[in-house]
C-alpha positions as CSV (number, residue, x, y, z in Angstrom):
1,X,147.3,54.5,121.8
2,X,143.8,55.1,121.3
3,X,141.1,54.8,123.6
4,X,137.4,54.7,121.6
5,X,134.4,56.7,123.4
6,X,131.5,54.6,124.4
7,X,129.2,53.9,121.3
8,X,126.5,53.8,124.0
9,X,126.3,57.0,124.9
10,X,127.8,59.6,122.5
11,X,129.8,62.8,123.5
12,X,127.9,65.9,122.3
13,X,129.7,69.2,121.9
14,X,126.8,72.0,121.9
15,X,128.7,74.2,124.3
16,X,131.6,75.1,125.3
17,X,131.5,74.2,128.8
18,X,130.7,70.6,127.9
19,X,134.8,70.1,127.8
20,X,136.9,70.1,130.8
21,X,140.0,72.3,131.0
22,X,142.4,68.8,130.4
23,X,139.9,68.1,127.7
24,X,140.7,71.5,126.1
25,X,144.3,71.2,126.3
26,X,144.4,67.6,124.4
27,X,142.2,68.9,121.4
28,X,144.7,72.2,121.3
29,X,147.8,70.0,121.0
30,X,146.1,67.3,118.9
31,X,145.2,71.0,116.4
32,X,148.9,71.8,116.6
33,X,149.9,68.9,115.3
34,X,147.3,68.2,112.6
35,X,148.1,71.7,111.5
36,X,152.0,70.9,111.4
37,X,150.6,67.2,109.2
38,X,148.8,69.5,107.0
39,X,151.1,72.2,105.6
40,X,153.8,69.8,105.6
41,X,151.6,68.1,103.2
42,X,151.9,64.9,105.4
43,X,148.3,62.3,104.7
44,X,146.9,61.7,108.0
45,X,143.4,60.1,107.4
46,X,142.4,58.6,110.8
47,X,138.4,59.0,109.9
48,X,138.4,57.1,106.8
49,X,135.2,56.0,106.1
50,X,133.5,58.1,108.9
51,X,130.7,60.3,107.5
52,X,129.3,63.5,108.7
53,X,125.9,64.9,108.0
54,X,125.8,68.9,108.2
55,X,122.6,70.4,109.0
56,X,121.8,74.2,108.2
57,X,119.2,76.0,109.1
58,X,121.5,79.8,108.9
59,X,123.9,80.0,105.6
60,X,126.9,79.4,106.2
61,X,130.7,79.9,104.4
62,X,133.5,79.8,107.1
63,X,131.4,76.8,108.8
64,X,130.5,75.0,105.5
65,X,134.1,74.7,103.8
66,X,136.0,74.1,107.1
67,X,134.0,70.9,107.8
68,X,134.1,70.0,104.6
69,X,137.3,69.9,104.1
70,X,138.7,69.3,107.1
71,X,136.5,66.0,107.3
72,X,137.8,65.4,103.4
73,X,141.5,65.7,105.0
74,X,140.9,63.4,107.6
75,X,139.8,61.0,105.3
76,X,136.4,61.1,105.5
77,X,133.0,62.1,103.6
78,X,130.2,64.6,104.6
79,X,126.6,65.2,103.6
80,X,125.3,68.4,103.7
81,X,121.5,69.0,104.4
82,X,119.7,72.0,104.4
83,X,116.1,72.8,106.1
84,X,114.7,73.8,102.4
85,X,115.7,70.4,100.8
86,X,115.2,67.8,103.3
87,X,112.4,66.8,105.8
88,X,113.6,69.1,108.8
89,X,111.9,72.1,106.5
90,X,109.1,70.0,106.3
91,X,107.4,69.3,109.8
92,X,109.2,66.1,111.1
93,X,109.4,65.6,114.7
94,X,113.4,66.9,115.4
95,X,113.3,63.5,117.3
96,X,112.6,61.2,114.4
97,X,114.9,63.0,112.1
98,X,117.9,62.5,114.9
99,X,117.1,59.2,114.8
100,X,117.1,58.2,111.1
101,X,120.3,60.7,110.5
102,X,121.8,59.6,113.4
103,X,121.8,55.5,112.0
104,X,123.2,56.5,108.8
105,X,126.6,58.4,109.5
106,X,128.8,58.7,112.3
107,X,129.1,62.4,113.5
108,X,126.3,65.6,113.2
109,X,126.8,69.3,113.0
110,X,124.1,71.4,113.0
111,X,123.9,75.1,112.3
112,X,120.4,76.4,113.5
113,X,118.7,79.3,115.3
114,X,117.3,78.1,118.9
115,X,120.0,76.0,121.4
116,X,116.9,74.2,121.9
117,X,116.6,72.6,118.5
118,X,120.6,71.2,118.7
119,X,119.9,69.9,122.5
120,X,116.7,68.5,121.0
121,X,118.4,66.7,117.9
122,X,121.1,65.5,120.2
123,X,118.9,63.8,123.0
124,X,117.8,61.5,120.1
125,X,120.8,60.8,118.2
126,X,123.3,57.7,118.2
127,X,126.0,60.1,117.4
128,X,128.0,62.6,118.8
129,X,126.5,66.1,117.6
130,X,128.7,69.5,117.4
131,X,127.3,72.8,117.5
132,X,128.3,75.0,114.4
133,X,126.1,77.9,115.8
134,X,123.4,78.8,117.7
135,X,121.6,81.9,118.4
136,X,123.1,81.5,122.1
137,X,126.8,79.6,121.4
138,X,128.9,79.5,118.9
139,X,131.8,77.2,120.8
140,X,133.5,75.9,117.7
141,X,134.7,79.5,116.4
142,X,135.9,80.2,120.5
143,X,137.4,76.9,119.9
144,X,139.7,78.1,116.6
145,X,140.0,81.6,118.5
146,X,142.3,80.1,121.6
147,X,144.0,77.6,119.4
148,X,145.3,81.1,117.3
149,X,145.6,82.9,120.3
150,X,148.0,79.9,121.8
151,X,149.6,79.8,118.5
152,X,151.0,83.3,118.5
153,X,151.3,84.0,122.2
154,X,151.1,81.0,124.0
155,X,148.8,80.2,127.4
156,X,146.0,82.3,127.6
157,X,145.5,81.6,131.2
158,X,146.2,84.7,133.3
159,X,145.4,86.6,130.2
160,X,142.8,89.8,129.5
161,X,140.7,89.3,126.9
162,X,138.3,92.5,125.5
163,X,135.1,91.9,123.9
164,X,133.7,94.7,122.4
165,X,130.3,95.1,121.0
166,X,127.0,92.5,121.1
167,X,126.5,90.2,123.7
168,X,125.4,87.8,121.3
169,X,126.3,83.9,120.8
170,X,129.7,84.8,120.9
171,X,130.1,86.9,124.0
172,X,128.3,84.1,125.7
173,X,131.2,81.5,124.7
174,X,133.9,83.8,125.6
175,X,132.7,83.9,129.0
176,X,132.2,80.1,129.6
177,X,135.4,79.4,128.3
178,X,137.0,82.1,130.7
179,X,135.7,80.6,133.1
180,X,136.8,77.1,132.1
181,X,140.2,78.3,131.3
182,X,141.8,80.7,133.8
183,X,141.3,84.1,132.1
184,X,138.9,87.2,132.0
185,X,137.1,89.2,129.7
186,X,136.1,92.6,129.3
187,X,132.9,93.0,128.5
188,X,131.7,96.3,126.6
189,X,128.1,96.2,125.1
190,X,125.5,99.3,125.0
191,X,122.9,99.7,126.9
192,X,120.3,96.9,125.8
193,X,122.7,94.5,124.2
194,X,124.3,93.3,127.6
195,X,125.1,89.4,127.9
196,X,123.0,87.2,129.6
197,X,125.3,86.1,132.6
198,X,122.5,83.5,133.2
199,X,122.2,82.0,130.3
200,X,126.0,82.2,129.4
201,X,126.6,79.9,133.0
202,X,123.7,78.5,133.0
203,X,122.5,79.9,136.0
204,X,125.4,78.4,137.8
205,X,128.2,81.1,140.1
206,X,131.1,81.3,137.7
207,X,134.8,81.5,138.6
208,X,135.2,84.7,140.4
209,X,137.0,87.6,137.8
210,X,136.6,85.2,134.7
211,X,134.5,88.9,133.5
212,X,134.4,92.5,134.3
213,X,131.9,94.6,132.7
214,X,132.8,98.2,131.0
215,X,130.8,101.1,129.7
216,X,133.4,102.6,127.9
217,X,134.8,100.1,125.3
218,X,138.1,101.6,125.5
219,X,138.5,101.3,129.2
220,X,137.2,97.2,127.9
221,X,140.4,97.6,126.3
222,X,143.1,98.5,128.9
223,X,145.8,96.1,129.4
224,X,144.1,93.7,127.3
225,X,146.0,90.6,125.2
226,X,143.2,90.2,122.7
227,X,140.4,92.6,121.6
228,X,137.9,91.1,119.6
229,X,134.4,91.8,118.3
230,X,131.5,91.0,116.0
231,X,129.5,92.1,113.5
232,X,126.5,94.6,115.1
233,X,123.7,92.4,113.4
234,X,123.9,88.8,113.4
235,X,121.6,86.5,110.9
236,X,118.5,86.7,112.5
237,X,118.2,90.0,113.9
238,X,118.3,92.3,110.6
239,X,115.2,93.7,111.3
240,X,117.4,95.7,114.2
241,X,119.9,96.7,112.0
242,X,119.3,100.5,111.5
243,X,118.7,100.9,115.5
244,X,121.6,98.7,116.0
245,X,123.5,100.6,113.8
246,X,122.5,103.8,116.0
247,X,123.4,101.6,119.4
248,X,126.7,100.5,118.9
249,X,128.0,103.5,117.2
250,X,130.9,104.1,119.5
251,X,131.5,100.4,119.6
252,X,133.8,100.3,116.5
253,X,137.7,98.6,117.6
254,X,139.3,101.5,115.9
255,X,143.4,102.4,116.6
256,X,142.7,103.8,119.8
257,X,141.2,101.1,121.7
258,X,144.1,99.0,120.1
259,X,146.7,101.2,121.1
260,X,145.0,101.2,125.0
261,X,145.5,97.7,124.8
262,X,148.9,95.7,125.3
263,X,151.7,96.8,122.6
264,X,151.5,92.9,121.6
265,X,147.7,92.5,121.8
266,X,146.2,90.7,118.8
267,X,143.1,91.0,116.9
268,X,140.3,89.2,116.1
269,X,136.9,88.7,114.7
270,X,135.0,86.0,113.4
271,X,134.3,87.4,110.1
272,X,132.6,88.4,107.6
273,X,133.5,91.9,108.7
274,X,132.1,95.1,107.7
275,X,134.9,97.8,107.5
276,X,134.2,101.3,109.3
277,X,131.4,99.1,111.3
278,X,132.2,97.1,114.3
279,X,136.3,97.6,113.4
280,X,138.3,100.4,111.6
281,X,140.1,99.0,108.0
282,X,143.2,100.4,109.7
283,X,142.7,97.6,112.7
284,X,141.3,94.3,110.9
285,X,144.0,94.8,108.3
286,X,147.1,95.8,110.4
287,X,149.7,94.0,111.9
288,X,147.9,93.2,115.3
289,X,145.4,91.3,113.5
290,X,145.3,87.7,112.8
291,X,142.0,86.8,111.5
292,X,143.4,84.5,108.4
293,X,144.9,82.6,110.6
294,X,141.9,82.6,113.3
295,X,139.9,81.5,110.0
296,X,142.4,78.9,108.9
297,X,142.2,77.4,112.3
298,X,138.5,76.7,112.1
299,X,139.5,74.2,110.5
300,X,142.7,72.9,111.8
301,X,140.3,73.1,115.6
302,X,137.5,71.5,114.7
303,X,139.3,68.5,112.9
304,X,140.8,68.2,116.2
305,X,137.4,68.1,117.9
306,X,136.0,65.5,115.2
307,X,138.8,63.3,115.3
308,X,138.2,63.2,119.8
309,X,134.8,63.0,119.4
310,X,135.1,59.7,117.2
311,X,138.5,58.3,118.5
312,X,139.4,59.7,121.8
313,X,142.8,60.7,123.0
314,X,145.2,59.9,120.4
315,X,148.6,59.8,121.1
C-alpha cells in the first residue's frame, strides 16, 4: 500500500534529524530491498516520470552519479544545474529561483556551501528538497554510512562509533544521528577543529552519552564498532590546507588505532581519500574496510530517501 505525502506541504530532508528514528528504519529496509531489486537485475521504476533538478554550487562525483543514476533506475529523469550556467550564479533572489524550479519538476537536491542557502531554497519551494552537502551537514552520505554499517553488522544501536579528525559537516551528522539512533561516538579533533555541539543539536540537550570527546584519537578508538574519518581539508577551506596539514598530523586512522578498536570494527570514509593523510593505504585498503560498498550505497540510500519523499511508506 502506499500512502502519498501531502502535495501541500512538502517533506524536506536538509538534516539528519529532520527523520524520526521509525522514519529511519523504513528508508533502511526499503534500501535493502531496492539493493536486492537491483543486483538481481529486477526493473523496479516506481518514479517514472518524476524529475529531479540537482543544484551545485561545490563539484561533485560520488553525489552527481549516485542521483543520477539511481533516479534513472527508479525510472525517472534529472536535470543538473550548476551556479555558472544558470541564473543562481547570476543574482536571482534564492526565493524566486525555488519557486520557478520548484513548478517544473518534482524533487530538489542541492549541493552548496551555507545551510542557510538549502533552508532558504526550501522555504520557497513546492517540492521536497534533499541536502547533498552543506558546509554544516552532509546527512545523505551518514545516511549510506548506517545502511553499510547495518548491512555488515546489523543494528547499530548500542554501538561505539569513532570519528577521527575534523569536526566538519560530517562530524556534525554523526552526532545528530547518534542521537536519533541509540549510539555514541567518539569524537577526536585537534585543538581548533572541535565540533560545534550547538550547531550539530541545534542548541537543543541531546541524548545523554550519544558523544564522548577524546584527545587522543586512539583512546577515540577503544572498543569501537566503526572508525571513520575525512579528508583534513574540505572544498572550501584550501586556503588552511598547509596549517591543517600541520594540525591533524597525528590524526591519520593508521593500523594501530584499528587494531585498538573491536577485532570486527569496520572502516569507513567518505572518499576521495588521500593515502598516508587522514588514513594509512594499509587501513582504507584492508579487510576492515568497506568503503566500495559505503560508496555503492549512496546510491542504493538515497533512492530509498527519494522514492519516501515522493511516495511514502511503500510496502
Amino acid at each position: 500500500m502506499t500512502s502519498a505525502m501531502p502535495s501541500s506541504s512538502p517533506r524536506h530532508y536538509l538534516q539528519f534529524s529532520d527523520f524520526t528514528a521509525a522514519e529511519y528504519a523504513h528508508i533502511f529496509a526499503r534500501a535493502l530491498d531496492i539493493k536486492r531489486k537491483f543486483k538481481a537485475f529486477e526493473k523496479y521504476q516506481p518514479l517514472n516520470d518524476r524529475t529531479l533538478a540537482m543544484i551545485f554550487e561545490k563539484a561533485s562525483t560520488r553525489t552527481r552519479v549516485s542521483f543520477e543514476a539511481g533516479m534513472y533506475q527508479l525510472g525517472g529523469s534529472f536535470v543538473h544545474l550548476t551556479t555558472e550556467g544558470s541564473q543562481l550564479g547570476r543574482s536571482e533572489p534564492i526565493n524566486d529561483s525555488a519557486e520557478v524550479i520548484s513548478r517544473r519538476v518534482d524533487l530538489v537536491m542541492i549541493r552548496t556551501f551555507e545551510q542557510t542557502k538549502i533552508e532558504d531554497f526550501a522555504a520557497d519551494s513546492r517540492v521536497p528538497v534533499i541536502n547533498g552537502l552543506t558546509n554544516e551537514f552532509h546527512p545523505c552520505q551518514i545516511l549510506a554510512d548506517i545502511f553499510t554499517f547495518i548491512e555488515h553488522r546489523g543494528s547499530i544501536a548500542g554501538k561505539v562509533v569513532a570519528w577521527v579528525g575534523d569536526g566538519n559537516n560530517m562530524a556534525n551528522t554523526w552526532l545528530q544521528a547518534a542521537d536519533l539512533l541509540g549510539f555514541t561516538v567518539h569524537v577526536s579533533t585537534p585543538n581548533g577543529y572541535e565540533v560545534d555541539e550547538k550547531l550539530a543539536f541545534g542548541g537543543r540537550t541531546a541524548r545523554a552519552g550519544c558523544y564522548k570527546i577524546f584527545s587522543n584519537p586512539k583512546e577515540a578508538c577503544q572498543g569501537a564498532h566503526l572508525v571513520t574519518t575525512d579528508v583534513w581539508t574540505s572544498m572550501g577551506y584550501e586556503a588552511e590546507n598547509e596549517e591543517r596539514r600541520k594540525a591533524f598530523a597525528n590524526w591519520c586512522v593508521d593500523v594501530d588505532m584499528m587494531a585498538a578498536a573491536q577485532p570486527d570494527a569496520l572502516f569507513m570514509h567518505c572518499l576521495p581519500a588521500h593515502r598516508g593523510e587522514e588514513v594509512q593505504a594499509e587501513v582504507i585498503d584492508g579487510p576492515q574496510s568497506v568503503v566500495w560498498d559505503e560508496a555503492e550505497n549512496r546510491m542504493h540510500a538515497q533512492k530509498a530517501l527519494m522514492e519516501y519523499l515522493l511516495l511514502g511508506r511503500q510496502a
